[in-house]
FIZAKE-540896 format. One record per residue (C-alpha): x, y, z. Coordinates in Angstrom, 3 decimals. Each point is the difference from the previous one (the first is absolute). Layout:
<sites>
SITE, u, v, w
SITE, X, Y, Z
...
</sites>
This chain:
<sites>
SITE, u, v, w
SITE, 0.000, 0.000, 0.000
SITE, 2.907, 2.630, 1.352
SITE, 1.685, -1.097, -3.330
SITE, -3.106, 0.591, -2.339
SITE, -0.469, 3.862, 1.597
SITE, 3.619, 0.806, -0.364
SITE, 0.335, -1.201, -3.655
SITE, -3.284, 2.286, -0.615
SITE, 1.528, 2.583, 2.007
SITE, 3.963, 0.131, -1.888
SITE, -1.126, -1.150, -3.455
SITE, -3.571, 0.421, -0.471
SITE, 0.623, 3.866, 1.505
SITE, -3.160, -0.376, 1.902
SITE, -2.298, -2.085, 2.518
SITE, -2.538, -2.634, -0.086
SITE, -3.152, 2.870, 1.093
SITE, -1.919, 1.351, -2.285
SITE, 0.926, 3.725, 0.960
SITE, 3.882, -0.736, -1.096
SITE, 0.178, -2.253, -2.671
SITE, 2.993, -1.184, -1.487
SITE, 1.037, 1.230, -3.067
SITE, 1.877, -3.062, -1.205
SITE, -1.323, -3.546, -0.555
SITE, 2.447, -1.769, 2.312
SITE, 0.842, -3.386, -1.663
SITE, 3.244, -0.843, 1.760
SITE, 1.000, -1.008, 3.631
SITE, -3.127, -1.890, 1.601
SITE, -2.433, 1.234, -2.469
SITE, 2.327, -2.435, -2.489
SITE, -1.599, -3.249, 2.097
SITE, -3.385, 1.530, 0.228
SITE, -2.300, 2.579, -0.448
SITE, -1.041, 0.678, 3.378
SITE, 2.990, -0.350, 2.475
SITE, -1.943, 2.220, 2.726
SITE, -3.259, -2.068, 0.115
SITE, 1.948, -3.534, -0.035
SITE, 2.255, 1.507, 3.195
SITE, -3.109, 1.554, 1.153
SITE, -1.788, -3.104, -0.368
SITE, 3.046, -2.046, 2.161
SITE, -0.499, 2.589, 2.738
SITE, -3.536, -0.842, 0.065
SITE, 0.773, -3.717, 0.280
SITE, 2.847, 0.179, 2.389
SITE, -1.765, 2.542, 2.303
SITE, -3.318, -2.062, -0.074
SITE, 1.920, -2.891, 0.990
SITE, 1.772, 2.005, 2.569
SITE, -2.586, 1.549, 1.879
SITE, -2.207, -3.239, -0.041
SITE, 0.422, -2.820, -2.109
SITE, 0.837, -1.326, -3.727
SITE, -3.942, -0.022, -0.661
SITE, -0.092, 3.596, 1.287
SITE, 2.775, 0.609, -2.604
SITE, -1.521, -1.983, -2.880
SITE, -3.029, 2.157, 0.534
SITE, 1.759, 3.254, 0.291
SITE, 2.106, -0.764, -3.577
SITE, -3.044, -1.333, -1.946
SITE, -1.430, 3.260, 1.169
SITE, 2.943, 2.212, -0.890
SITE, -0.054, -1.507, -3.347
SITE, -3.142, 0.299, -0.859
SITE, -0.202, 3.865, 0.839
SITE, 3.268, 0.014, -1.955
SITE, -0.578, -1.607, -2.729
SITE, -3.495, 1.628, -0.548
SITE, 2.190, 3.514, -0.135
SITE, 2.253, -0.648, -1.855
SITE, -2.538, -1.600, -3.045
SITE, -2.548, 2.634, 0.454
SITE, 2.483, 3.113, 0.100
SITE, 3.862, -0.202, 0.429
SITE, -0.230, -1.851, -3.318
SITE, -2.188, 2.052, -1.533
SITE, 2.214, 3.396, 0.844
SITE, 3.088, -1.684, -0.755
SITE, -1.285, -0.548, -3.917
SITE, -1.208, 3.040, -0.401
SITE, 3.204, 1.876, 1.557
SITE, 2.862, -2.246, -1.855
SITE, -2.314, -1.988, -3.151
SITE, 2.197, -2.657, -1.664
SITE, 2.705, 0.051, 2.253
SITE, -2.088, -1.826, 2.798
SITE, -1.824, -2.053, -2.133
SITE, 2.998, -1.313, -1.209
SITE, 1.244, -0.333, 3.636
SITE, -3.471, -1.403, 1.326
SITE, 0.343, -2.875, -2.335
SITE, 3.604, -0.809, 1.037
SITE, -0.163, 0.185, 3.813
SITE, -2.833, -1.670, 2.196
SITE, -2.011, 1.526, 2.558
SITE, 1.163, -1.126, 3.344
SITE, 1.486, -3.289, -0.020
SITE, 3.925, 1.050, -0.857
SITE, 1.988, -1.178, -3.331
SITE, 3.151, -1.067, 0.980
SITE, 1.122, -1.505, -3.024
SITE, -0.430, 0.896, -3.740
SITE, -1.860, -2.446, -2.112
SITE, 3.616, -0.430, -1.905
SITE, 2.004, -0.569, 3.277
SITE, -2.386, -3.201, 1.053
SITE, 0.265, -1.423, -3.462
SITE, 3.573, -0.505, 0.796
</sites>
């Protein structure tokens, strides 16, 4: 998450909130594995800390619900913006990078 909100920060020349956007489409660092690096470590704090305070039901609950508010964000606006700001440059990049769950190796490095 700290990772995902300093790459925005340094190379995207901006923040995640809608008041002080970025005005780069960050590609590189942790946006390279994934799109959203803040809602996966966002989502892992919700997890842990459910599991923390209670138990690993508590947590379960607590990241389905994190997701879900996440996810429905991100489909129904984040993506939305993000099209309209920077066109075929995140099309390009939504089709090469998944949503949450990271990419750690390129389609050409596994068939090796």
């Amino acid at each position: 998450m700290s990772w995902g909100l300093l790459s925005l920060w340094i190379m995207g020349e901006g923040t995640p909130a809608p008041i002080t956007p970025t005005r780069n489409l960050v590609t590189t660092g942790p946006y390279k594995l994934c799109r959203n690096p803040i809602e996966l470590g966002t989502d892992l704090y919700f997890l842990s800390l459910g599991t923390f305070l209670d138990n690993l039901n508590t947590g379960i609950l607590c990241l389905i619900l994190g997701m879900s508010l996440g996810y429905a964000y991100i489909k129904l606006i984040e993506e939305r913006e993000l099209k309209l700001r920077f066109a075929q440059t995140y099309e390009k990049y939504l089709e090469s990078t998944p949503l949450f769950l990271p990419k750690l190796f390129s389609s050409k490095e596994r068939r090796q």
